[in-house]
Jmol script that loads the backbone (N, CA, C; Angstrom):
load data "model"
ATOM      1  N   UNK A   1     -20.097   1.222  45.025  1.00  0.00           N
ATOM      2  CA  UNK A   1     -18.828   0.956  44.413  1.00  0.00           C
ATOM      3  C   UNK A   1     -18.109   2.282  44.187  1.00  0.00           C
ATOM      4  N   UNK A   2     -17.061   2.247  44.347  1.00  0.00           N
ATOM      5  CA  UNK A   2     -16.258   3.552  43.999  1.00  0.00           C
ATOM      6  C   UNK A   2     -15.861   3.770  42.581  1.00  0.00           C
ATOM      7  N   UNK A   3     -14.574   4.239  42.574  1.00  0.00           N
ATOM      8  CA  UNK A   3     -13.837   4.989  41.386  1.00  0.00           C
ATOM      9  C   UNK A   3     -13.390   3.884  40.632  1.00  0.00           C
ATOM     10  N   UNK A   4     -14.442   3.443  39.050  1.00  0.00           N
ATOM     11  CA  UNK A   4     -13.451   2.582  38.540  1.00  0.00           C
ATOM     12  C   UNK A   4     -13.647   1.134  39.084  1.00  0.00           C
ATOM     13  N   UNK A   5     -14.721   0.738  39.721  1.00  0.00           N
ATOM     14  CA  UNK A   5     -15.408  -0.453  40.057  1.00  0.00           C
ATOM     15  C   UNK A   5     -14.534  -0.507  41.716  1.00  0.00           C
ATOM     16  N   UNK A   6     -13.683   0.481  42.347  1.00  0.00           N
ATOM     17  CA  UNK A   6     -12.634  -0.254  43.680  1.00  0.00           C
ATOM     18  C   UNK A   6     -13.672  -0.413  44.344  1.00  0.00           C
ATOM     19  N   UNK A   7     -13.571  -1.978  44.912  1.00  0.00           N
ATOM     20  CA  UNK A   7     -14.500  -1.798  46.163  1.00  0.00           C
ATOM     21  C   UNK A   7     -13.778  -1.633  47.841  1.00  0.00           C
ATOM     22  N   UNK A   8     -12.247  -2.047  47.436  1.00  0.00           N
ATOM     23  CA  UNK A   8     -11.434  -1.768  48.648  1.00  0.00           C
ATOM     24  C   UNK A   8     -10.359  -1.797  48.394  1.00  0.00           C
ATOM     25  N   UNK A   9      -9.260  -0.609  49.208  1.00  0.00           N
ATOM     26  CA  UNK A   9      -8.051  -0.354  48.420  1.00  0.00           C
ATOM     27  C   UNK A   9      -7.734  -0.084  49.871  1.00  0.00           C
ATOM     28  N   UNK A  10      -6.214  -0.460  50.565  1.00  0.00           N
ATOM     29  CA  UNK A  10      -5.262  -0.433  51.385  1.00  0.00           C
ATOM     30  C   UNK A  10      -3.846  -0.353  50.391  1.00  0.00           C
ATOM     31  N   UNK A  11      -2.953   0.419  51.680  1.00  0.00           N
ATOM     32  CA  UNK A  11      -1.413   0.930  51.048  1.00  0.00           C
ATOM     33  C   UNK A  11      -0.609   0.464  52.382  1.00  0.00           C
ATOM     34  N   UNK A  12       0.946   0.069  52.080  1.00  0.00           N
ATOM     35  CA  UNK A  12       1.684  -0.218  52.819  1.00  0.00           C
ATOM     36  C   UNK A  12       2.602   0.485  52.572  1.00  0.00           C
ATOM     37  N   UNK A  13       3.317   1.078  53.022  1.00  0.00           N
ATOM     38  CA  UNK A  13       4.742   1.883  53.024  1.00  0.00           C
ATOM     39  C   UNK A  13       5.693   1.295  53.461  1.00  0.00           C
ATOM     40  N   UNK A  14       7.023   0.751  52.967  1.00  0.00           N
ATOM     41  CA  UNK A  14       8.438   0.121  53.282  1.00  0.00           C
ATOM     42  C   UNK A  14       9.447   1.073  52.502  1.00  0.00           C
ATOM     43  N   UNK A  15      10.101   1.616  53.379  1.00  0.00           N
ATOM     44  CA  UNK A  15      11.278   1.811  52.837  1.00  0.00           C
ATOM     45  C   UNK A  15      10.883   2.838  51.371  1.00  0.00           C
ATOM     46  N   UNK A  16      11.762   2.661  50.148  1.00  0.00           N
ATOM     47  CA  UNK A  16      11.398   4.102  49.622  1.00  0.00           C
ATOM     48  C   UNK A  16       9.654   3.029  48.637  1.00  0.00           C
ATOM     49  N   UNK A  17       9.608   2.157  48.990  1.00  0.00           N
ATOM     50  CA  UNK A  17       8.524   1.731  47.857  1.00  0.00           C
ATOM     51  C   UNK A  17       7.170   2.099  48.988  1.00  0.00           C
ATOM     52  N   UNK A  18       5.890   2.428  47.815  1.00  0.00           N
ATOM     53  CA  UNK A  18       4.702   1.982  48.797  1.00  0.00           C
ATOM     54  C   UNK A  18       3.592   0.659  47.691  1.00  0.00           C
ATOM     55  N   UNK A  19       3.401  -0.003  48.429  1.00  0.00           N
ATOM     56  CA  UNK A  19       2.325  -1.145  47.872  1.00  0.00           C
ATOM     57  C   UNK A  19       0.969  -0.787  47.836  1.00  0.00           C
ATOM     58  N   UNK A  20       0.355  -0.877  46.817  1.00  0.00           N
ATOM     59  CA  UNK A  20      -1.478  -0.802  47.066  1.00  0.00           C
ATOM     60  C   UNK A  20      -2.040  -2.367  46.712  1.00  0.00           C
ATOM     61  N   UNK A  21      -3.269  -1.826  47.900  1.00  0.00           N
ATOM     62  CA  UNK A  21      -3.243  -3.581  47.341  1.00  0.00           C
ATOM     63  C   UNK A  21      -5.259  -3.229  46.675  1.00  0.00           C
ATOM     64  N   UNK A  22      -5.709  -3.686  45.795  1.00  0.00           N
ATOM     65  CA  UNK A  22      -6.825  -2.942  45.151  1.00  0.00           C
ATOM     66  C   UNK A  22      -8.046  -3.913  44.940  1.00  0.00           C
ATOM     67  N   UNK A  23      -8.961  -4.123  45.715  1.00  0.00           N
ATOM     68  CA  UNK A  23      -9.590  -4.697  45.266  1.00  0.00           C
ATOM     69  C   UNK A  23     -11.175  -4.298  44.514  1.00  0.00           C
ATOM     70  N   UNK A  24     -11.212  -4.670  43.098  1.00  0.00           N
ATOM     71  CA  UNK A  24     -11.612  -4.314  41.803  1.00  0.00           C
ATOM     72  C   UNK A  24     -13.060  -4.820  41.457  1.00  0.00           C
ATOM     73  N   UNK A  25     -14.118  -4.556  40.911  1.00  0.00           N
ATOM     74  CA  UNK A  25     -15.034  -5.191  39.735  1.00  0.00           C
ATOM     75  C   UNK A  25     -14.474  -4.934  38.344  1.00  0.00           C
ATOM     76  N   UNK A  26     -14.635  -5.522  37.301  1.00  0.00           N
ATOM     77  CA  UNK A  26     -14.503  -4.828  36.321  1.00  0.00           C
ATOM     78  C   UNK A  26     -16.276  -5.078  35.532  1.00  0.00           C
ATOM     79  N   UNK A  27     -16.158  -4.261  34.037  1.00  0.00           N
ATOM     80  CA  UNK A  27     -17.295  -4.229  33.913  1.00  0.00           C
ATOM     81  C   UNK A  27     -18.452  -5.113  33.457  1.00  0.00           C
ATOM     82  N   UNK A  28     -17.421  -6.530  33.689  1.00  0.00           N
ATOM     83  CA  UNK A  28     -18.271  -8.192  33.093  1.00  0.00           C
ATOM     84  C   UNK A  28     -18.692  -8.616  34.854  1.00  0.00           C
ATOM     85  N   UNK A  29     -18.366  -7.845  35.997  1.00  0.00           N
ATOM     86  CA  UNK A  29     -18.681  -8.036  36.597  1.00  0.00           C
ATOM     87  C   UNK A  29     -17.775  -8.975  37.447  1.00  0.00           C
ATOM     88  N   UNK A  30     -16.463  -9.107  36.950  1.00  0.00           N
ATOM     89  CA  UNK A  30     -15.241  -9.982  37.646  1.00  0.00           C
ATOM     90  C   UNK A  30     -14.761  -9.533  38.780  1.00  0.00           C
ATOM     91  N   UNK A  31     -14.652 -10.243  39.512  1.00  0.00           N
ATOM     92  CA  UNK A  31     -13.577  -9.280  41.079  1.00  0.00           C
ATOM     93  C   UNK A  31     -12.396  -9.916  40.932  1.00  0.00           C
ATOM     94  N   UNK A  32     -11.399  -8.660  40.743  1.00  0.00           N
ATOM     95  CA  UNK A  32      -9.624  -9.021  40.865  1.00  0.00           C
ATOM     96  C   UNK A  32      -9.073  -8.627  41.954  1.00  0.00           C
ATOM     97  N   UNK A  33      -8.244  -8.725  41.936  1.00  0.00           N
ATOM     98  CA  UNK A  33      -6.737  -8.077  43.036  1.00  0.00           C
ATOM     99  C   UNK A  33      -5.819  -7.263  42.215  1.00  0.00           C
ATOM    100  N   UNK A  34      -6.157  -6.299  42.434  1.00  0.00           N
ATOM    101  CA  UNK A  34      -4.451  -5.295  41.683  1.00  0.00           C
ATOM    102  C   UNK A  34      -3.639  -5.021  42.565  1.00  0.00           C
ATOM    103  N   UNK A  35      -2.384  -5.225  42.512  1.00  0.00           N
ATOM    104  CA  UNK A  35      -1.749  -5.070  43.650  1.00  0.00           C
ATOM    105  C   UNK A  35      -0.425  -4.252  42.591  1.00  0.00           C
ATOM    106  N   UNK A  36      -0.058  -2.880  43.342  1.00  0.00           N
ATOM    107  CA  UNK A  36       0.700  -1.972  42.999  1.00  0.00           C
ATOM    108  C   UNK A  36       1.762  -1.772  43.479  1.00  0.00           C
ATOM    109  N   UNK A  37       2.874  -1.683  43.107  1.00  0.00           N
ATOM    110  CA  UNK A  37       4.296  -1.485  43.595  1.00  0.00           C
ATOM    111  C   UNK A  37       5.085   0.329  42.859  1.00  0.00           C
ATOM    112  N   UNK A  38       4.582   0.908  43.897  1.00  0.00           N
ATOM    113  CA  UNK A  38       5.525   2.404  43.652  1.00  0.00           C
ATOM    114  C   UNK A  38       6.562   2.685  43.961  1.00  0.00           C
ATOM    115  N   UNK A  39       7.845   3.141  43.201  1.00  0.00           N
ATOM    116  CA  UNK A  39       9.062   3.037  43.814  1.00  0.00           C
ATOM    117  C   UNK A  39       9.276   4.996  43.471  1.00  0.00           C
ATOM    118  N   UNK A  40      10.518   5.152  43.961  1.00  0.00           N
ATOM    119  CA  UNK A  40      10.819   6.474  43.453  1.00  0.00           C
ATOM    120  C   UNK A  40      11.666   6.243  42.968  1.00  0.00           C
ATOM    121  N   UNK A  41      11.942   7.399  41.415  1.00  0.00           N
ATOM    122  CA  UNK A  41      12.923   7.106  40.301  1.00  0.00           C
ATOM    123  C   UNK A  41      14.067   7.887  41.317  1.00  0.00           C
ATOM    124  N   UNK A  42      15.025   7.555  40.186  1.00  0.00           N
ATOM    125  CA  UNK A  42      16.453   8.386  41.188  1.00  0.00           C
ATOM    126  C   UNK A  42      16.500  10.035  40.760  1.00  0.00           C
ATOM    127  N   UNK A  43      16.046   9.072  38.896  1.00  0.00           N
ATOM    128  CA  UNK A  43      15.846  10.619  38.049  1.00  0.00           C
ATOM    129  C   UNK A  43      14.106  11.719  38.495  1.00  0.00           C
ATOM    130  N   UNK A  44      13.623  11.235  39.535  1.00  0.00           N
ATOM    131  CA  UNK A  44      12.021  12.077  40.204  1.00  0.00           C
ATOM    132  C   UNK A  44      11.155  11.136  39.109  1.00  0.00           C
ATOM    133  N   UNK A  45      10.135  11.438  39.621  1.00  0.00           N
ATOM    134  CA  UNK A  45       8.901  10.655  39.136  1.00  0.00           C
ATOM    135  C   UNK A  45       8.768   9.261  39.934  1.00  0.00           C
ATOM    136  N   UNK A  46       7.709   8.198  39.445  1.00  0.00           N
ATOM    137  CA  UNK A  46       7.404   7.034  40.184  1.00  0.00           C
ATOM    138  C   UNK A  46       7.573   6.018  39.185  1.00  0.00           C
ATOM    139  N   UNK A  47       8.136   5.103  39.790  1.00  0.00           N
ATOM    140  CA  UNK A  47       8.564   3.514  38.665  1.00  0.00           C
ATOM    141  C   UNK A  47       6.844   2.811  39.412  1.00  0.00           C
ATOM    142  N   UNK A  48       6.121   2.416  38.774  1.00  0.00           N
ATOM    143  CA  UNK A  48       4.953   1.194  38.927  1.00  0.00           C
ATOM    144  C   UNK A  48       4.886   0.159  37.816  1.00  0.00           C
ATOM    145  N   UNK A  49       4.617  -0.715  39.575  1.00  0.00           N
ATOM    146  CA  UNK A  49       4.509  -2.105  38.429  1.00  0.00           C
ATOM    147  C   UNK A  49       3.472  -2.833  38.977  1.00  0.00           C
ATOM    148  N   UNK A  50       2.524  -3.327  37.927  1.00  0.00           N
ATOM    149  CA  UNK A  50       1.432  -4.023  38.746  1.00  0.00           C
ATOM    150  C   UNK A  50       0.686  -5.602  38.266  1.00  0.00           C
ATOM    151  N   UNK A  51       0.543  -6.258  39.054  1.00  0.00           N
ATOM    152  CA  UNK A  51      -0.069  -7.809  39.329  1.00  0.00           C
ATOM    153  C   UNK A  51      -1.617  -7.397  39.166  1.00  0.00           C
ATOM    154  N   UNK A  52      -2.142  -8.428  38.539  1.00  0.00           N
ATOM    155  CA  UNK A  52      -4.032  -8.369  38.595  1.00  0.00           C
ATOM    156  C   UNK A  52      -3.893 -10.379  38.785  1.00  0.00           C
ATOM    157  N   UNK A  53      -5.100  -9.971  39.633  1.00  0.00           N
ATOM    158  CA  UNK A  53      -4.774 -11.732  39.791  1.00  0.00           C
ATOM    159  C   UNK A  53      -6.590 -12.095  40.190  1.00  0.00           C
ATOM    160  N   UNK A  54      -7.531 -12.738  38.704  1.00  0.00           N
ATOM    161  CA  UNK A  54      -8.770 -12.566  39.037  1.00  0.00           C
ATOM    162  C   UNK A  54      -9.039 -13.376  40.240  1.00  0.00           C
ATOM    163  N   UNK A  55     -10.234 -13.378  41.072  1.00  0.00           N
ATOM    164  CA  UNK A  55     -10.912 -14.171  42.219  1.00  0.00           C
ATOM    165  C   UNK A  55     -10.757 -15.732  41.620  1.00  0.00           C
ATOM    166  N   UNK A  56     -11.125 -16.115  40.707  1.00  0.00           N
ATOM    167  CA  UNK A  56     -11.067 -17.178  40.551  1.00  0.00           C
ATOM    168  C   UNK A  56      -9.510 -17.966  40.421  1.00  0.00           C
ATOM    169  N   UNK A  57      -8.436 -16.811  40.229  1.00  0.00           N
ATOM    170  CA  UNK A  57      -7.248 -18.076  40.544  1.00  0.00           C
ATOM    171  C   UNK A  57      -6.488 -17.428  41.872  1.00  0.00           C
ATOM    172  N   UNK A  58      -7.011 -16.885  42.593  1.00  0.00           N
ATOM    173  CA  UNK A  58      -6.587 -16.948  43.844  1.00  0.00           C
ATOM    174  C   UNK A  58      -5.931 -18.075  44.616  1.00  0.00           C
ATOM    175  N   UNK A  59      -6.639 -18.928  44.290  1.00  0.00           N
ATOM    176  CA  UNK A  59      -6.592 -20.214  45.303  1.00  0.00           C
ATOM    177  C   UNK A  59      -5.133 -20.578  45.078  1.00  0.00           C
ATOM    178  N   UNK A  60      -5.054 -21.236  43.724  1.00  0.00           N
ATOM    179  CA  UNK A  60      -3.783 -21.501  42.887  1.00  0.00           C
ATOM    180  C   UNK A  60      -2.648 -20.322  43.316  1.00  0.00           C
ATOM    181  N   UNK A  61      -2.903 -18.859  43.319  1.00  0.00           N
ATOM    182  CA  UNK A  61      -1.691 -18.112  43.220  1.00  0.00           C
ATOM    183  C   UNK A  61      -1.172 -18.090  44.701  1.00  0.00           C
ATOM    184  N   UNK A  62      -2.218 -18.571  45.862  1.00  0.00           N
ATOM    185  CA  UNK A  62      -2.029 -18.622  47.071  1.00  0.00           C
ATOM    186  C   UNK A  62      -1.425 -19.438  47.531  1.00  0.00           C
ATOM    187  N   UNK A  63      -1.525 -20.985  46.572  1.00  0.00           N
ATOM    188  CA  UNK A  63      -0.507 -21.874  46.777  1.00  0.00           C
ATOM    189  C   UNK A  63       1.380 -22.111  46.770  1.00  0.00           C
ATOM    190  N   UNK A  64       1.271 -21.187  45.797  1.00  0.00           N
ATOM    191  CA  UNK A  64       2.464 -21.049  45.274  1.00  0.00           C
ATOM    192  C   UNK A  64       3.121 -19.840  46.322  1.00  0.00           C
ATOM    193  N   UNK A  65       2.534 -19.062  46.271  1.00  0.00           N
ATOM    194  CA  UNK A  65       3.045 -17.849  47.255  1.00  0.00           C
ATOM    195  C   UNK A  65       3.433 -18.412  48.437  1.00  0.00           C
ATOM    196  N   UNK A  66       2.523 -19.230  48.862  1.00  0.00           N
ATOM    197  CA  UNK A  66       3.100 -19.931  50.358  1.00  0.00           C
ATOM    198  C   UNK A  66       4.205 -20.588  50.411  1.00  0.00           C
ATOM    199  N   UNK A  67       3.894 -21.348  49.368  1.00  0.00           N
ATOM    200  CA  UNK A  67       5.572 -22.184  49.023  1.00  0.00           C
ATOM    201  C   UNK A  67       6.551 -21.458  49.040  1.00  0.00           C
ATOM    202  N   UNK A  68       6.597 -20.310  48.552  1.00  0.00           N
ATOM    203  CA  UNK A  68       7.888 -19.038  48.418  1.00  0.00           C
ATOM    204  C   UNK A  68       8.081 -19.165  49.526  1.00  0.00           C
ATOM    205  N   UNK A  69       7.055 -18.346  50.610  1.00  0.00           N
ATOM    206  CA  UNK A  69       7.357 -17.675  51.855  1.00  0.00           C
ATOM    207  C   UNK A  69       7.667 -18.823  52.536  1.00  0.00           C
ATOM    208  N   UNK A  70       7.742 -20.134  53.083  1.00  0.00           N
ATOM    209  CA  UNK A  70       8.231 -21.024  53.209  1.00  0.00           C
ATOM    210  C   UNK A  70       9.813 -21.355  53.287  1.00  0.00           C
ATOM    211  N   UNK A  71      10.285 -21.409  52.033  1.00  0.00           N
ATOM    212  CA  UNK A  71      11.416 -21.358  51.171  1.00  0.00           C
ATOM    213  C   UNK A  71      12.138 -20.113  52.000  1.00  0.00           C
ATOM    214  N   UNK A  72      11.548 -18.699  51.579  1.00  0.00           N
ATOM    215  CA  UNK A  72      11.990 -17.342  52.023  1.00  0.00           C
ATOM    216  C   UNK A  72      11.993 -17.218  53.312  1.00  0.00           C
ATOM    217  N   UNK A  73      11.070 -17.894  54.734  1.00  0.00           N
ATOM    218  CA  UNK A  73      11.191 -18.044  55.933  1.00  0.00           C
ATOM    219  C   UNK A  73      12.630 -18.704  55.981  1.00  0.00           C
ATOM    220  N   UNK A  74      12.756 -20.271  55.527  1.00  0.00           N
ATOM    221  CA  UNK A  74      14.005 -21.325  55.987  1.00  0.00           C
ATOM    222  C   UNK A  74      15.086 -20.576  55.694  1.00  0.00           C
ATOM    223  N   UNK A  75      15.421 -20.069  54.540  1.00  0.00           N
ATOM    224  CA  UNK A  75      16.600 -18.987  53.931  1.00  0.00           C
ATOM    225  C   UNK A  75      16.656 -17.942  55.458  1.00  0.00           C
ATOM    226  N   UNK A  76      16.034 -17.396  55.355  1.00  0.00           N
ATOM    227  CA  UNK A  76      16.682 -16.049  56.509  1.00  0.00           C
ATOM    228  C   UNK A  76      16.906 -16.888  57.478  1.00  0.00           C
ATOM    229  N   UNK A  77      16.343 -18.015  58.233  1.00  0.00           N
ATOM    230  CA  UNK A  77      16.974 -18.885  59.072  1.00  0.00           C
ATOM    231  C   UNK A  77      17.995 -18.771  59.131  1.00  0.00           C
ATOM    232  N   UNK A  78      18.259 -19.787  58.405  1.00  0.00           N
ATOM    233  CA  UNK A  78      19.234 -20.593  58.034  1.00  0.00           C
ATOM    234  C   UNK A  78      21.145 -18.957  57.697  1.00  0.00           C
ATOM    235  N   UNK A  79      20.664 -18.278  57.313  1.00  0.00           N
ATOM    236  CA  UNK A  79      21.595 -17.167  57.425  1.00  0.00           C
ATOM    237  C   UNK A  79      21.682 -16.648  58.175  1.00  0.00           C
ATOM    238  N   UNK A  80      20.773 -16.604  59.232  1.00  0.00           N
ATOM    239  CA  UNK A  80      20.576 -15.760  60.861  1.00  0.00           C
ATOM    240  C   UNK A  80      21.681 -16.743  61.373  1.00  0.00           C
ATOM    241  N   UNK A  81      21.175 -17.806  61.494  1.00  0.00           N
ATOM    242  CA  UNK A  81      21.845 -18.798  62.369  1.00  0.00           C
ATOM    243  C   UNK A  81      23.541 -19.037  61.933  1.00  0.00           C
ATOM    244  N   UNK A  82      23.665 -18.511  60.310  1.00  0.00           N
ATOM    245  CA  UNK A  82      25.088 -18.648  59.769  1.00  0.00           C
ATOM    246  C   UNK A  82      25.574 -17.124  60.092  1.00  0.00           C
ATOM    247  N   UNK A  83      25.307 -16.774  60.736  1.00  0.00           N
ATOM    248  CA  UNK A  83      25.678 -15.118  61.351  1.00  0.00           C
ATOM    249  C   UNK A  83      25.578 -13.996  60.387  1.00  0.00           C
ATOM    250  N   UNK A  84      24.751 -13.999  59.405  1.00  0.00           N
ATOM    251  CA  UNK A  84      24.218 -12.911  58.522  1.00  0.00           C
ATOM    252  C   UNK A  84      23.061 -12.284  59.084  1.00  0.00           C
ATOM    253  N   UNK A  85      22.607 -11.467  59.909  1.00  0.00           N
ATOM    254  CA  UNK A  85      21.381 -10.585  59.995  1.00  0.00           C
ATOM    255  C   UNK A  85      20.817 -10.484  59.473  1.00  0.00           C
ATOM    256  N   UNK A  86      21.123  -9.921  57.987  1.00  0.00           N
ATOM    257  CA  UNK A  86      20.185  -9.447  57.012  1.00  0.00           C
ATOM    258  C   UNK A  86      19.864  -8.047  57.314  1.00  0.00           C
ATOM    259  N   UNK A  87      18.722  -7.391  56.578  1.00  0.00           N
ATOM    260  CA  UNK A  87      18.344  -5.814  56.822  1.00  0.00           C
ATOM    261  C   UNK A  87      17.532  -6.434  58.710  1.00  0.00           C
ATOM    262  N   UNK A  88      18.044  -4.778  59.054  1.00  0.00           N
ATOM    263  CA  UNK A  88      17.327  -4.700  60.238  1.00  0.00           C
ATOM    264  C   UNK A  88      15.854  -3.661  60.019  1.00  0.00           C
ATOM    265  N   UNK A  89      15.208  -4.523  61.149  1.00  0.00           N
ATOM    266  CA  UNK A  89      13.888  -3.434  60.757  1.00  0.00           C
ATOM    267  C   UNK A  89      14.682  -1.968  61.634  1.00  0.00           C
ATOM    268  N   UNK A  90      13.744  -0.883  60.910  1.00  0.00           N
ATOM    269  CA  UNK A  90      14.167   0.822  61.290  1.00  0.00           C
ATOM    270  C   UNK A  90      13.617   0.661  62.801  1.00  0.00           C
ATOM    271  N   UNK A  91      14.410   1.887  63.482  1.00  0.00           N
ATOM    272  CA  UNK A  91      13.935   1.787  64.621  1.00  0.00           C
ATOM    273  C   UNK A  91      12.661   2.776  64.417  1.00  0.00           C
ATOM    274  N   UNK A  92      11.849   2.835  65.959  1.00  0.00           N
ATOM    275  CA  UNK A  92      10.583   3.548  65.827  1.00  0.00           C
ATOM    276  C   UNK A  92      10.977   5.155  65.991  1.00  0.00           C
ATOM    277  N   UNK A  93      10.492   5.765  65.258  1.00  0.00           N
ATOM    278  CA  UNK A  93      10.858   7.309  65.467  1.00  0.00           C
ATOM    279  C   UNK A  93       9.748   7.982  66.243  1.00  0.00           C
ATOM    280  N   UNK A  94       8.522   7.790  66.644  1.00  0.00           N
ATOM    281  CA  UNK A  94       7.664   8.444  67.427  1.00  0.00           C
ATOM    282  C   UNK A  94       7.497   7.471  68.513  1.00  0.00           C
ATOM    283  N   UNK A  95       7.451   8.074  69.891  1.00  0.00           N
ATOM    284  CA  UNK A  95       7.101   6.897  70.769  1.00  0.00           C
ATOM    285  C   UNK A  95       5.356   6.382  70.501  1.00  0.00           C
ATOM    286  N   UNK A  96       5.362   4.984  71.381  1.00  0.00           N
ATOM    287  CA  UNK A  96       4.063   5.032  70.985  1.00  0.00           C
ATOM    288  C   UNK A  96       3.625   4.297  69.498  1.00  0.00           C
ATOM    289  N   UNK A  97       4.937   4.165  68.396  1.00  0.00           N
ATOM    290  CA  UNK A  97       4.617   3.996  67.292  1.00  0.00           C
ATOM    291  C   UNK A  97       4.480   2.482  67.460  1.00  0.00           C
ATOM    292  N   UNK A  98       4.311   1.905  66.959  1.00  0.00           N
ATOM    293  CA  UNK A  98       3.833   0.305  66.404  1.00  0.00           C
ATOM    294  C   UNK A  98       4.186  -0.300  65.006  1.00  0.00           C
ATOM    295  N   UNK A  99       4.616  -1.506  64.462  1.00  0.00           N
ATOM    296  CA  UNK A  99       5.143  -2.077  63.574  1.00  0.00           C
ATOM    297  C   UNK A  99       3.529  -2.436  63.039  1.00  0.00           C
ATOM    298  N   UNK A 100       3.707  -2.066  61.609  1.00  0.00           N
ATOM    299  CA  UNK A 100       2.229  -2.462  60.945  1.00  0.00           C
ATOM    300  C   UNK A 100       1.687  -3.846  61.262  1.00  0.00           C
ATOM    301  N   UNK A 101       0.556  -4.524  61.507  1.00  0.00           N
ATOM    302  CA  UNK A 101       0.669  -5.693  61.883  1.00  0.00           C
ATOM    303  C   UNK A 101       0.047  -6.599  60.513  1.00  0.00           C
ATOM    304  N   UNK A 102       0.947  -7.993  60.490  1.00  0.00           N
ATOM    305  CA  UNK A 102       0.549  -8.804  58.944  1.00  0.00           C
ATOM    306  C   UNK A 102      -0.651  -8.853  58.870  1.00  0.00           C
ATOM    307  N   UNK A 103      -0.752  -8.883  57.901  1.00  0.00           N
ATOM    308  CA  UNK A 103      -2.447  -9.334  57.313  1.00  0.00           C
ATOM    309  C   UNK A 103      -2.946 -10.135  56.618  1.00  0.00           C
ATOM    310  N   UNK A 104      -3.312 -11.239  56.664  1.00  0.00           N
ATOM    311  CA  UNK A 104      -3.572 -11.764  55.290  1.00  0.00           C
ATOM    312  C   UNK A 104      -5.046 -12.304  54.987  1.00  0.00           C
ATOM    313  N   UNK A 105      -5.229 -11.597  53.697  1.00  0.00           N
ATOM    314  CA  UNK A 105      -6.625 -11.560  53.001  1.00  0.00           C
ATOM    315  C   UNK A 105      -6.933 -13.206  52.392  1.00  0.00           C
ATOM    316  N   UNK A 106      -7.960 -14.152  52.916  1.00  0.00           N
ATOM    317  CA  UNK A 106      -8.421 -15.201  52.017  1.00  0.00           C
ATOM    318  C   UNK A 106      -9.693 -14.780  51.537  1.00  0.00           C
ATOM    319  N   UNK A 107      -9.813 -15.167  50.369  1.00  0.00           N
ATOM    320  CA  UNK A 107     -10.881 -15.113  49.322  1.00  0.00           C
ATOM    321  C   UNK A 107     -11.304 -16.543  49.499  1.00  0.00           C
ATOM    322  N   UNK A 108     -12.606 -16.874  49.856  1.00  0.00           N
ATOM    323  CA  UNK A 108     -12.895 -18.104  49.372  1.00  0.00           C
ATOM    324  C   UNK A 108     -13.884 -17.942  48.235  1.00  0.00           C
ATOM    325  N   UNK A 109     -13.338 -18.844  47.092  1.00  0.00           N
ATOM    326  CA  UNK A 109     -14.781 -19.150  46.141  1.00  0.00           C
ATOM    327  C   UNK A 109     -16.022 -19.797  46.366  1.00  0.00           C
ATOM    328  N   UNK A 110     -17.041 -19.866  45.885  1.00  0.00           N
ATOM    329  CA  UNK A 110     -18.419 -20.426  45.707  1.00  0.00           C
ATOM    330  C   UNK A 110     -18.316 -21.164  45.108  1.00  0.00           C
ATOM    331  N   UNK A 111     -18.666 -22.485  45.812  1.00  0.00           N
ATOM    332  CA  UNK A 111     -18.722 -23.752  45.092  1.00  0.00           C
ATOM    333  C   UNK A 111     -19.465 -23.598  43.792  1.00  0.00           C
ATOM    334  N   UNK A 112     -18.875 -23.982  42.769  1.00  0.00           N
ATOM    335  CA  UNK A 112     -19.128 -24.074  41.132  1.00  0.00           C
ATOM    336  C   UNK A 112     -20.621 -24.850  41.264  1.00  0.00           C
ATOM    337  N   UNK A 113     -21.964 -24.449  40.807  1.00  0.00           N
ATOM    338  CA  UNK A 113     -22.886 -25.619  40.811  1.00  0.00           C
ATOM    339  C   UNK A 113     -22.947 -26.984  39.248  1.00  0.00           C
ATOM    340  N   UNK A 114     -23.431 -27.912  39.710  1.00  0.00           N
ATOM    341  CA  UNK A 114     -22.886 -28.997  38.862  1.00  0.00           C
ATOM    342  C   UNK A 114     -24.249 -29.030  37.821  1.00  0.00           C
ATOM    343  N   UNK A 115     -23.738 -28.993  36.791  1.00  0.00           N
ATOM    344  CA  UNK A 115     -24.981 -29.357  35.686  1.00  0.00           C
ATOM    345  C   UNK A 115     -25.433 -30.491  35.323  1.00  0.00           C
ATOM    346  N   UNK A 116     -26.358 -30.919  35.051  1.00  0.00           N
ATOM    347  CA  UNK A 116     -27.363 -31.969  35.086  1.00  0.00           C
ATOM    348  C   UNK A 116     -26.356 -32.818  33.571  1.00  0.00           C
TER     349      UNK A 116
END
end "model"
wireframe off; spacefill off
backbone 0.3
color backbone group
């Protein structure tokens, strides 16, 4: 285990923010998700803001998230097609470079055992 129970930590960079996404023990032995949002102040320094979301309500917070992105997919549609673009992605500045590719992490839980 590393620094602080991390057992795995990835970063994404967009634009002026970068995301960490953290995955944790703590010391009852819980595994969370911290997920970090760094921005840069205008005045210097870093604005953070951060989500902990334990293993056990994953499932639930995964539900809902989908529903967003759902919602947030039909919307940019639906404005593409009404002649709004929206932000364009940056172009590539090194040849050779590549667009990060999505990822998405499922956690499955361990079936709960049933007491007598």
């Amino acid at each position: 285990m590393g620094v602080r129970g991390e057992i795995f930590s990835t970063k994404v960079a967009v634009h002026n923010r970068t995301y960490f996404f953290n995955v944790k023990e703590n010391r009852m032995g819980d595994l969370y998700l911290n997920i970090v949002e760094s921005k840069n102040r205008e005045t210097g320094g870093f604005e953070r803001q951060s989500v902990i979301l334990f293993a056990d309500n994953i499932e639930e917070f995964l539900t809902g998230f989908d529903e967003s992105l759902k919602v947030l997919e039909k919307a940019v549609r639906e404005k593409r097609r009404a002649g709004h673009p929206g932000r364009e992605k940056p172009k590539q500045t090194e040849p050779g470079d590549t667009p990060a590719k999505s990822r998405r992490v499922v956690v499955r839980k361990e079936p709960k055992e049933e007491k007598d």
